[in-house]
VOLOMI-58373 format. One record per residue (C-alpha): residue number from 1; x, y, z; residue in one letter. Coordinates in pm, whole numbers, always signed. Layout:
<nodes>
<node pos="NUM" east="X" north="Y" up="Z" code="A"/>
...
</nodes>
This chain:
<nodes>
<node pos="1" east="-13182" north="-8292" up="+13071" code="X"/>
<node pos="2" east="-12837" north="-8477" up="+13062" code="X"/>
<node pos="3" east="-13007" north="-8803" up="+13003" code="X"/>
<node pos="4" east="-13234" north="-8594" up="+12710" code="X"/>
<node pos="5" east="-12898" north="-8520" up="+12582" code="X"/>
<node pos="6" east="-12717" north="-8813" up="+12604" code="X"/>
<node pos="7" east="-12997" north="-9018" up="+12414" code="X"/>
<node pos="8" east="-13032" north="-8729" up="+12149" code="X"/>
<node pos="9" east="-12653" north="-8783" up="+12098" code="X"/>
<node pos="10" east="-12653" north="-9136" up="+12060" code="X"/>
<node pos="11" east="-12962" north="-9092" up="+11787" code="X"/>
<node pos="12" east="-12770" north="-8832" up="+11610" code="X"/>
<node pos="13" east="-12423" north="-9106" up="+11587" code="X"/>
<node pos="14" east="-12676" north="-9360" up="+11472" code="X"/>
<node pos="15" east="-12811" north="-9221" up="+11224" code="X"/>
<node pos="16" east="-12524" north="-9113" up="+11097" code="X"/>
<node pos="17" east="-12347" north="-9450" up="+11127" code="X"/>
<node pos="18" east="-12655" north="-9580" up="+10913" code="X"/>
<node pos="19" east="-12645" north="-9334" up="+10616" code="X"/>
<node pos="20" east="-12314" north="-9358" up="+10590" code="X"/>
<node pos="21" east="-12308" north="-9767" up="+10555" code="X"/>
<node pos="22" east="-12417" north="-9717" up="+10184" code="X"/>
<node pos="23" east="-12090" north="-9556" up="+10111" code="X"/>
<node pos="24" east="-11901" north="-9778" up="+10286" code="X"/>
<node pos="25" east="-12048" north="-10090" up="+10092" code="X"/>
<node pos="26" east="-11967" north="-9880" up="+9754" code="X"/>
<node pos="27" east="-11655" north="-9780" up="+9849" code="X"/>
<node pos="28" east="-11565" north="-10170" up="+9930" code="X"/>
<node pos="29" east="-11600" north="-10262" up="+9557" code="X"/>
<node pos="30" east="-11230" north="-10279" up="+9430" code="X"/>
<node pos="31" east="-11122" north="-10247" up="+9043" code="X"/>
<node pos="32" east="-10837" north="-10504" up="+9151" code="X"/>
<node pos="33" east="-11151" north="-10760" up="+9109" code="X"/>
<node pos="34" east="-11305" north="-10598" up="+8789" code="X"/>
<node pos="35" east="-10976" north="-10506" up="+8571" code="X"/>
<node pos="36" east="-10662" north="-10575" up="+8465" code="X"/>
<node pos="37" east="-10393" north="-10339" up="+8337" code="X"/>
<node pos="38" east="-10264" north="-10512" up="+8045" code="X"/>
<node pos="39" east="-10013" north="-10288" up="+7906" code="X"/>
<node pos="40" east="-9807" north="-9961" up="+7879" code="X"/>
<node pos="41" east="-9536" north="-10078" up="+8153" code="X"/>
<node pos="42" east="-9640" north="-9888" up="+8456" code="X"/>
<node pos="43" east="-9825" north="-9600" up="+8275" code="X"/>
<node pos="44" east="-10149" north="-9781" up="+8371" code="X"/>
<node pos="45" east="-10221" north="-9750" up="+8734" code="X"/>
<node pos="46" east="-10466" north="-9923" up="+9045" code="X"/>
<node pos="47" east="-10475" north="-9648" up="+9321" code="X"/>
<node pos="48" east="-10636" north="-9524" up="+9688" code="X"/>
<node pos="49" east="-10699" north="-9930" up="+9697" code="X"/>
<node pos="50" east="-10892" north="-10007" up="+9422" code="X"/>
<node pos="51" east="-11069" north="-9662" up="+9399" code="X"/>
<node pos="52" east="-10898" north="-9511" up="+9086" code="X"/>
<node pos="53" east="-10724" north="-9608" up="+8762" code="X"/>
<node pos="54" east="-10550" north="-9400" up="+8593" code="X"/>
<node pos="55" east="-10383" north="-9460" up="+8233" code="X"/>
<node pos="56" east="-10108" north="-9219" up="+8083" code="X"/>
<node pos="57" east="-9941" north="-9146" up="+7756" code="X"/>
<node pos="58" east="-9588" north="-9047" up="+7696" code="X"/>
<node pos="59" east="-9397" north="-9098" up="+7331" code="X"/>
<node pos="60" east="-9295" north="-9380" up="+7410" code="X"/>
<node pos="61" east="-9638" north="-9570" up="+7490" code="X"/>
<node pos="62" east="-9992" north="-9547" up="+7573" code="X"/>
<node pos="63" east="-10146" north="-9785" up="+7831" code="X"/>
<node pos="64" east="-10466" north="-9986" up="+7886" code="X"/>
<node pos="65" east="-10682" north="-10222" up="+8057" code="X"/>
<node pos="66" east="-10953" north="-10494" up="+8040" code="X"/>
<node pos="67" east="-11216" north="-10642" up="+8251" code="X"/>
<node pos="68" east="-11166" north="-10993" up="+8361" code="X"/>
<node pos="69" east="-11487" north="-11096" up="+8243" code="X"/>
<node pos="70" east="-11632" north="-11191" up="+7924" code="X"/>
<node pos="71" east="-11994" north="-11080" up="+7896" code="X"/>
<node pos="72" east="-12264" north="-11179" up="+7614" code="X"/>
<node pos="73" east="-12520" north="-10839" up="+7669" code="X"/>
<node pos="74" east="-12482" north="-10673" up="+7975" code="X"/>
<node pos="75" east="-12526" north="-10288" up="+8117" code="X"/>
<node pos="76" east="-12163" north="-10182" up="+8188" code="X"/>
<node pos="77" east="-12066" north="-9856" up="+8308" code="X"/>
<node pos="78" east="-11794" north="-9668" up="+8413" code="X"/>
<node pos="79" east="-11705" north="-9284" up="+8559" code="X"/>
<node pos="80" east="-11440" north="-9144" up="+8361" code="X"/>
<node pos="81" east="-11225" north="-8816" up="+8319" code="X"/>
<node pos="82" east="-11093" north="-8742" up="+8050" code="X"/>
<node pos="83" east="-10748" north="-8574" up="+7991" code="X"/>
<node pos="84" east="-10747" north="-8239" up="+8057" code="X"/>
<node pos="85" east="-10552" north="-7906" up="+7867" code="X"/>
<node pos="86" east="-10402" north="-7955" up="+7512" code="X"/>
<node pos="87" east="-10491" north="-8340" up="+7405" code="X"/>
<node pos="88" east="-10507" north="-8300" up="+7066" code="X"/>
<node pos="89" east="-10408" north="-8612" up="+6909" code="X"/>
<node pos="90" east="-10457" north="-8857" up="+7178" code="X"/>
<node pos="91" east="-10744" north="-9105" up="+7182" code="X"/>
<node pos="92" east="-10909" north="-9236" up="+7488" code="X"/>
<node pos="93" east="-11097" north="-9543" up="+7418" code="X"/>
<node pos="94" east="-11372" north="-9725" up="+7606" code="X"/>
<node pos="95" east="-11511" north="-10031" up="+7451" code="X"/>
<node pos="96" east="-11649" north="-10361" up="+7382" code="X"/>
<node pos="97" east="-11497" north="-10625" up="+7207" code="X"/>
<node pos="98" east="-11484" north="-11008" up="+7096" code="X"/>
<node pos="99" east="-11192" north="-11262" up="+6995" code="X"/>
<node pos="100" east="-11075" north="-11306" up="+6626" code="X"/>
<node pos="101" east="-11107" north="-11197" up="+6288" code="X"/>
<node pos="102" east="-11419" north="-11162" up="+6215" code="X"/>
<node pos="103" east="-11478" north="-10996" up="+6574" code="X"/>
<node pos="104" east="-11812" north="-10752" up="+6713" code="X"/>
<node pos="105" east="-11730" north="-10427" up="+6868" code="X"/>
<node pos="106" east="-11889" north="-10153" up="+7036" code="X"/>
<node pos="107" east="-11704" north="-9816" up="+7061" code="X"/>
<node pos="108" east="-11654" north="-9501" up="+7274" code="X"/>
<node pos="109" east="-11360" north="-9339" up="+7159" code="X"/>
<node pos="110" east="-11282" north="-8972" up="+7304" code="X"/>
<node pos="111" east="-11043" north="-8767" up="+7015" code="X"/>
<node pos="112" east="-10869" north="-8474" up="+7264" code="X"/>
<node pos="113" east="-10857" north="-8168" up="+7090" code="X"/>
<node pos="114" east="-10688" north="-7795" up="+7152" code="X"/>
<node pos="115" east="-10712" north="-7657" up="+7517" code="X"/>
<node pos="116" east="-11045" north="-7464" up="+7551" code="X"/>
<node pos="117" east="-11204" north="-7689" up="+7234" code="X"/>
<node pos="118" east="-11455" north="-7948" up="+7267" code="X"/>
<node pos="119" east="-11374" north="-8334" up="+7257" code="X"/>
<node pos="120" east="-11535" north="-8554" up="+6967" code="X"/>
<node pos="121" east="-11704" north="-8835" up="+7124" code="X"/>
<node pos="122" east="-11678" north="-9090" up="+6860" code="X"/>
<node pos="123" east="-11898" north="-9423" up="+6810" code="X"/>
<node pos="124" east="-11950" north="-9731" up="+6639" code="X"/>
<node pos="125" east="-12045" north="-10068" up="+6584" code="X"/>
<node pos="126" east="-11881" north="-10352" up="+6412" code="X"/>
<node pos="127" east="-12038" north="-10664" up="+6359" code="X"/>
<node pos="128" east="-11826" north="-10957" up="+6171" code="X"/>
<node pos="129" east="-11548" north="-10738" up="+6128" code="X"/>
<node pos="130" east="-11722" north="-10511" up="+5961" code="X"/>
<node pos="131" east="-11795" north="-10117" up="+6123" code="X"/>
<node pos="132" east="-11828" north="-9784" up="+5878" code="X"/>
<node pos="133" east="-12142" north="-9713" up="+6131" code="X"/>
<node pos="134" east="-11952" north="-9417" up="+6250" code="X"/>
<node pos="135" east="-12184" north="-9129" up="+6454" code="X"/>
<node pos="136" east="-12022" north="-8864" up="+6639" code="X"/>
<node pos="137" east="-12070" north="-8576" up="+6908" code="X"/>
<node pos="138" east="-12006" north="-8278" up="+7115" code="X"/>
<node pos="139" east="-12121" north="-8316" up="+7472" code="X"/>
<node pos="140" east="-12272" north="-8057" up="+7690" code="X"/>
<node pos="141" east="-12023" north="-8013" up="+7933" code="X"/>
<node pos="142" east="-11635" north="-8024" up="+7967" code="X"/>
<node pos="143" east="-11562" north="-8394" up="+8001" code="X"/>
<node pos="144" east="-11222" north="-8296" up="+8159" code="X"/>
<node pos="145" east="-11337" north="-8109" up="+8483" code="X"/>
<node pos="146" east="-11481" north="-8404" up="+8632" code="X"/>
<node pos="147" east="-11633" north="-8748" up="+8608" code="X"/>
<node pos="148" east="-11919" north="-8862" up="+8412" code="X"/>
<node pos="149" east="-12089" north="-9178" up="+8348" code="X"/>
<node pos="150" east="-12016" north="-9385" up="+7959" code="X"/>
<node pos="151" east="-12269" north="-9673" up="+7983" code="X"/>
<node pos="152" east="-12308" north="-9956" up="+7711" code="X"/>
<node pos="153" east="-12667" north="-10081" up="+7719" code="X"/>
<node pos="154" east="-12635" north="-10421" up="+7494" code="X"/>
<node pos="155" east="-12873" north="-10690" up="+7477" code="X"/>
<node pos="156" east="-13072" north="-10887" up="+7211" code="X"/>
<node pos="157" east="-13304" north="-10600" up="+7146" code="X"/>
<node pos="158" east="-13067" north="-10380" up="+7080" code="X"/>
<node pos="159" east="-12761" north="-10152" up="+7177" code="X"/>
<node pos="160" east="-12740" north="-9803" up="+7356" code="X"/>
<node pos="161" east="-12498" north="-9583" up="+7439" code="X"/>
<node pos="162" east="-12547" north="-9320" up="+7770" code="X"/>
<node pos="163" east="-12329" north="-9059" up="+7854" code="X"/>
<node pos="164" east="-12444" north="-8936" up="+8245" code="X"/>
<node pos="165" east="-12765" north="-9166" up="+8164" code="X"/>
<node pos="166" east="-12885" north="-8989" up="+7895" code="X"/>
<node pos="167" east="-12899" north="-9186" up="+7561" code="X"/>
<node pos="168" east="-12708" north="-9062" up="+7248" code="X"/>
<node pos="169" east="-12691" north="-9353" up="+7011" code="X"/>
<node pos="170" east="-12930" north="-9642" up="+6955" code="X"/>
<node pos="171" east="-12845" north="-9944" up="+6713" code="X"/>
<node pos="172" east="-13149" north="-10190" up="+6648" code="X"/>
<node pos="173" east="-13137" north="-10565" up="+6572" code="X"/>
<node pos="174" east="-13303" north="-10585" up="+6276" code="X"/>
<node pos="175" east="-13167" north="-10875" up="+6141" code="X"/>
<node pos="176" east="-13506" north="-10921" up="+6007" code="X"/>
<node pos="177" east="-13389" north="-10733" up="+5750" code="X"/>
<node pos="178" east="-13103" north="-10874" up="+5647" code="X"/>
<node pos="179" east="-12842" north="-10673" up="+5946" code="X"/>
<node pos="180" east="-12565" north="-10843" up="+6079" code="X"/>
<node pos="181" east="-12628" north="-10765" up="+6488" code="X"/>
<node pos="182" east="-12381" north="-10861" up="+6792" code="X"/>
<node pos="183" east="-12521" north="-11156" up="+6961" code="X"/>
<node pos="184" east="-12349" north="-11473" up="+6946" code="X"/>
<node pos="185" east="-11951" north="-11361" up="+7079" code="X"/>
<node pos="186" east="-11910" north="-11267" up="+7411" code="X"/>
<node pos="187" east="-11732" north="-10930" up="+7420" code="X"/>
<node pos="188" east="-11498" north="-10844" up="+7750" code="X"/>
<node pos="189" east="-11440" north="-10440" up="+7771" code="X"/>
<node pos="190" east="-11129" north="-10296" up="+7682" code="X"/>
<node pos="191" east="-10992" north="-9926" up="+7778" code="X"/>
<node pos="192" east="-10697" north="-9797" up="+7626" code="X"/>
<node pos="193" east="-10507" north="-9406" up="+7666" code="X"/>
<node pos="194" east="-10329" north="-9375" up="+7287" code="X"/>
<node pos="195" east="-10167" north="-9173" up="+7022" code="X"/>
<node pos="196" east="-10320" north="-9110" up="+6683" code="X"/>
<node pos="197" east="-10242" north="-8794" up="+6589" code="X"/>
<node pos="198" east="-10280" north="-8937" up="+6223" code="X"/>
<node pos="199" east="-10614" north="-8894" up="+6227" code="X"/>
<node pos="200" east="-10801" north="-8831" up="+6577" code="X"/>
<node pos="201" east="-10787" north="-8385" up="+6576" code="X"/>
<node pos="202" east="-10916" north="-8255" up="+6261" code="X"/>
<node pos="203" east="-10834" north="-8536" up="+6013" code="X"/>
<node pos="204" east="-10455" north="-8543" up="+6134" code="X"/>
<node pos="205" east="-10405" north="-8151" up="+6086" code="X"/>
<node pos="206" east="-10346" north="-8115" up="+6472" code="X"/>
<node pos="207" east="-10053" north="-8297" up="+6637" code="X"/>
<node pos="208" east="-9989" north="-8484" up="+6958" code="X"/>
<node pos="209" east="-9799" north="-8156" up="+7180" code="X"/>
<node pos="210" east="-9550" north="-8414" up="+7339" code="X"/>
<node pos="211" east="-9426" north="-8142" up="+7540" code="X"/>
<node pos="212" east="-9770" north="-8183" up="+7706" code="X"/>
<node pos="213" east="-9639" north="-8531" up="+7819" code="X"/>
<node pos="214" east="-9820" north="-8720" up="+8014" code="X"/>
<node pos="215" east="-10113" north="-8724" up="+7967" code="X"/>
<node pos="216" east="-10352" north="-8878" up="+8150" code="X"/>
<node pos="217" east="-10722" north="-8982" up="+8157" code="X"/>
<node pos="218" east="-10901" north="-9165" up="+8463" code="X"/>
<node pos="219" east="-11156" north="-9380" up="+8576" code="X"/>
<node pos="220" east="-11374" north="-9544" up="+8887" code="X"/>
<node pos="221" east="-11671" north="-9688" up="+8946" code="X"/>
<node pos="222" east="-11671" north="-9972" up="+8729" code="X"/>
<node pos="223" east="-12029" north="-10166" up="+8716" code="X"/>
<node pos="224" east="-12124" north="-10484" up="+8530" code="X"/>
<node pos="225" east="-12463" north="-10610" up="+8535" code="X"/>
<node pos="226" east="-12380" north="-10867" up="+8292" code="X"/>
<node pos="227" east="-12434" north="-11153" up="+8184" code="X"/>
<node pos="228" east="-12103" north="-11351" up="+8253" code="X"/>
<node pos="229" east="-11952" north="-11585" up="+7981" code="X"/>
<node pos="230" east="-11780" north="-11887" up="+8153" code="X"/>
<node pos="231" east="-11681" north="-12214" up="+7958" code="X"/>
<node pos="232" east="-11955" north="-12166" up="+7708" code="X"/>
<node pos="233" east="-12201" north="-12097" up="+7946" code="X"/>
<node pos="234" east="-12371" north="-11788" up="+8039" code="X"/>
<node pos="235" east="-12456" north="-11660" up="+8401" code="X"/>
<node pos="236" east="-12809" north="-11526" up="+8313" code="X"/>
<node pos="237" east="-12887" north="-11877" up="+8271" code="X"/>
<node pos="238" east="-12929" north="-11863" up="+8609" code="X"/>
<node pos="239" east="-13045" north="-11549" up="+8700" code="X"/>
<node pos="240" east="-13360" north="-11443" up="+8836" code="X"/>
<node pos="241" east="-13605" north="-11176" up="+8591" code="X"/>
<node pos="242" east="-13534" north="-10903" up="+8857" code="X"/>
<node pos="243" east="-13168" north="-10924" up="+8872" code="X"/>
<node pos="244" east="-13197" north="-10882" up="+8440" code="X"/>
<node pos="245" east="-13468" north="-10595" up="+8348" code="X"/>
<node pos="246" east="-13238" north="-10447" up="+8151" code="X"/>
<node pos="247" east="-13197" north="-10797" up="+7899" code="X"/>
<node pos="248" east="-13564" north="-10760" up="+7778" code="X"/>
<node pos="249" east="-13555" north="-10430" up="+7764" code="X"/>
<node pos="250" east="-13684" north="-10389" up="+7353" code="X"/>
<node pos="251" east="-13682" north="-9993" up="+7320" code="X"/>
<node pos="252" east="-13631" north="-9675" up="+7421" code="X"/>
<node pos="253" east="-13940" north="-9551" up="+7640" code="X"/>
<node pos="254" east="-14088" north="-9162" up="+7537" code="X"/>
<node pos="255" east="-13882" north="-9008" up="+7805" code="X"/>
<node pos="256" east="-13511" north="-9134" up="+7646" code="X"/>
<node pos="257" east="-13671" north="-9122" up="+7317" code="X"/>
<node pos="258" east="-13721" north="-8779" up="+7375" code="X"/>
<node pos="259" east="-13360" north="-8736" up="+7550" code="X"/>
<node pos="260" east="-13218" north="-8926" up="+7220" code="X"/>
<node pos="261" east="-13383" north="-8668" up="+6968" code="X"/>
<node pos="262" east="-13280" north="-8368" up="+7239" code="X"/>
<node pos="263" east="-12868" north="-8490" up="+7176" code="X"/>
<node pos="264" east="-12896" north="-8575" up="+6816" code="X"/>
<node pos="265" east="-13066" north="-8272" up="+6705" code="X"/>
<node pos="266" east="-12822" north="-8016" up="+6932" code="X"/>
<node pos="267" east="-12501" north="-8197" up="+6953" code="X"/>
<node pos="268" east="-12455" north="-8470" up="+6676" code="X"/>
<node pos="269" east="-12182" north="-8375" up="+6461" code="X"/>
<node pos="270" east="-12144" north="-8648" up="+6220" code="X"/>
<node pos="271" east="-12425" north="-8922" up="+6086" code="X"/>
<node pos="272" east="-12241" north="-9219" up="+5814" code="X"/>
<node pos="273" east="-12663" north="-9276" up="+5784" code="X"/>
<node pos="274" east="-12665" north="-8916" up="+5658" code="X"/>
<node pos="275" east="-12299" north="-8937" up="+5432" code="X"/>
<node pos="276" east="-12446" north="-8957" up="+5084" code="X"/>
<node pos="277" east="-12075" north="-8905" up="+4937" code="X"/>
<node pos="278" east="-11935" north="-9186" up="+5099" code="X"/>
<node pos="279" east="-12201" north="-9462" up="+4993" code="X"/>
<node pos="280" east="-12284" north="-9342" up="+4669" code="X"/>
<node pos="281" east="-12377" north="-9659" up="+4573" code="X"/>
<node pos="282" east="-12631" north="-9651" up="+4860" code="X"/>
<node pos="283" east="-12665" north="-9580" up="+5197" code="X"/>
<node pos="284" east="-12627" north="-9929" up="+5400" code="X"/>
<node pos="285" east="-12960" north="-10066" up="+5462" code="X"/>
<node pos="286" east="-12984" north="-10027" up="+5845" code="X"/>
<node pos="287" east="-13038" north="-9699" up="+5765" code="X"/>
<node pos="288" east="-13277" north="-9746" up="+5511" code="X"/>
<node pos="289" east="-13494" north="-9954" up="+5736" code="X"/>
<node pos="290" east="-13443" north="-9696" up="+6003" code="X"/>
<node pos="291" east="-13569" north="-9420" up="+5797" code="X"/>
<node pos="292" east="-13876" north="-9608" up="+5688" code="X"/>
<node pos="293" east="-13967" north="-9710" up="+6036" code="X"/>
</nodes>
């Protein structure tokens, strides 16, 4: 019976060694290899060794951060909480961007609101400078209890924006058409913690509660599944097909078409594909072609 015992022990320590290995390789990926904080003088913040970043807001200054890499299309995500209480005025914004004037951009940006009212998830997409393709939400949960999961899905095909895996927002290359689409500058991602109290709650009614101050949104587990931009050169040059579904992916399948309909219909707050006062000389011709098709 002791022997019984001893081996039954030694099972139980094993396979407990083993399940936990799959934390221990996830917990060994560091944001000090991912990200830089770039500014805000110490309101931006690496902690519990690479685990957690946290960025802050005071009057004085926001903060922010960027990923090291450059990517042209990728799948990037990244578990964020957003700041919690009264944070009306302050924007927290999550996106991707390129170099110079005439620059591409895809946008989360988070507009904080009154405690106990829900946050405006804004989006859009610029392409040669130009954006105006401005779509925004409510989510189904309080963003500010816990983490969830803001995912960029960007490739030639097109672009998609997840919130907990769920798809909210799908952009099309139709250049076809005549659309300008984000293909040929590599974007890096940008975060930044900010006021804009301006505009961000209620058109610049509400404003920033600086007795409030700080405030402060955070963020871990940073993934990139990318393809790196180094020198002109891209990594998925070299990639295998397996390492890179998500490049050819070319649409949404029924299930996330279904999940796409499910968010617009019950929490889509604002279309600019729908805003027949603001283009009355015609509604840009992406949407056009999407309401044909």
């Amino acid at each position: 019976m002791v022997v019984f015992s001893c081996v039954k022990t030694m099972v139980v320590l094993v396979l407990a060694f083993l399940i936990s290995v799959p934390s221990m390789v996830a917990s060994a990926v560091s944001l000090y290899q991912d990200v830089d904080v770039t500014w805000g003088d110490g309101r931006g913040k690496i902690l519990n060794n690479g685990q957690l970043l946290t960025l802050s807001l005071d009057r004085a200054s926001g903060s922010g951060f960027q990923s090291k890499n450059q990517y042209l299309y990728g799948k990037i995500d990244m578990q964020i909480k957003l700041v919690p209480g009264n944070s009306a005025g302050t924007v927290t914004a999550f996106y991707l961007r390129s170099e110079g004037s005439s620059w591409d951009e895809i946008d989360f940006e988070f507009l904080g609101n009154l405690s106990g009212d829900p946050y405006i998830v804004h989006t859009n997409v610029y392409t040669q400078g130009k954006g105006n393709r401005e779509q925004q939400f409510y989510l189904w949960f309080d963003p500010t209890a816990d983490f969830h999961t803001y995912s960029f899905l960007w490739n030639p095909a097109h672009v998609v924006f997840y919130v907990d895996g769920r798809p909210i927002r799908e952009f099309q290359n139709l250049e076809g058409a005549g659309i300008e689409y984000p293909k040929k500058q590599p974007m890096r991602l940008y975060s930044s913690l900010w006021n804009a109290d301006d505009w961000a709650t209620r058109g610049g009614l509400v404003k920033t509660d600086w007795s409030e101050a700080p405030f402060t949104a955070s963020f871990r587990n940073f993934r990139a599944n990318g393809c790196v931009w180094s020198n002109g050169v891209s990594s998925c040059n070299s990639s295998t097909s397996s390492e890179k579904a998500w490049l050819y992916s070319q649409q949404l399948d029924s299930t996330n078409q279904k999940k796409l309909k499910w968010v617009q219909k019950n929490y889509m707050i604002y279309d600019y594909c729908t805003d027949l006062k603001r283009f009355p000389q015609g509604l840009p011709l992406e949407c056009t072609v999407r309401t044909k098709s």
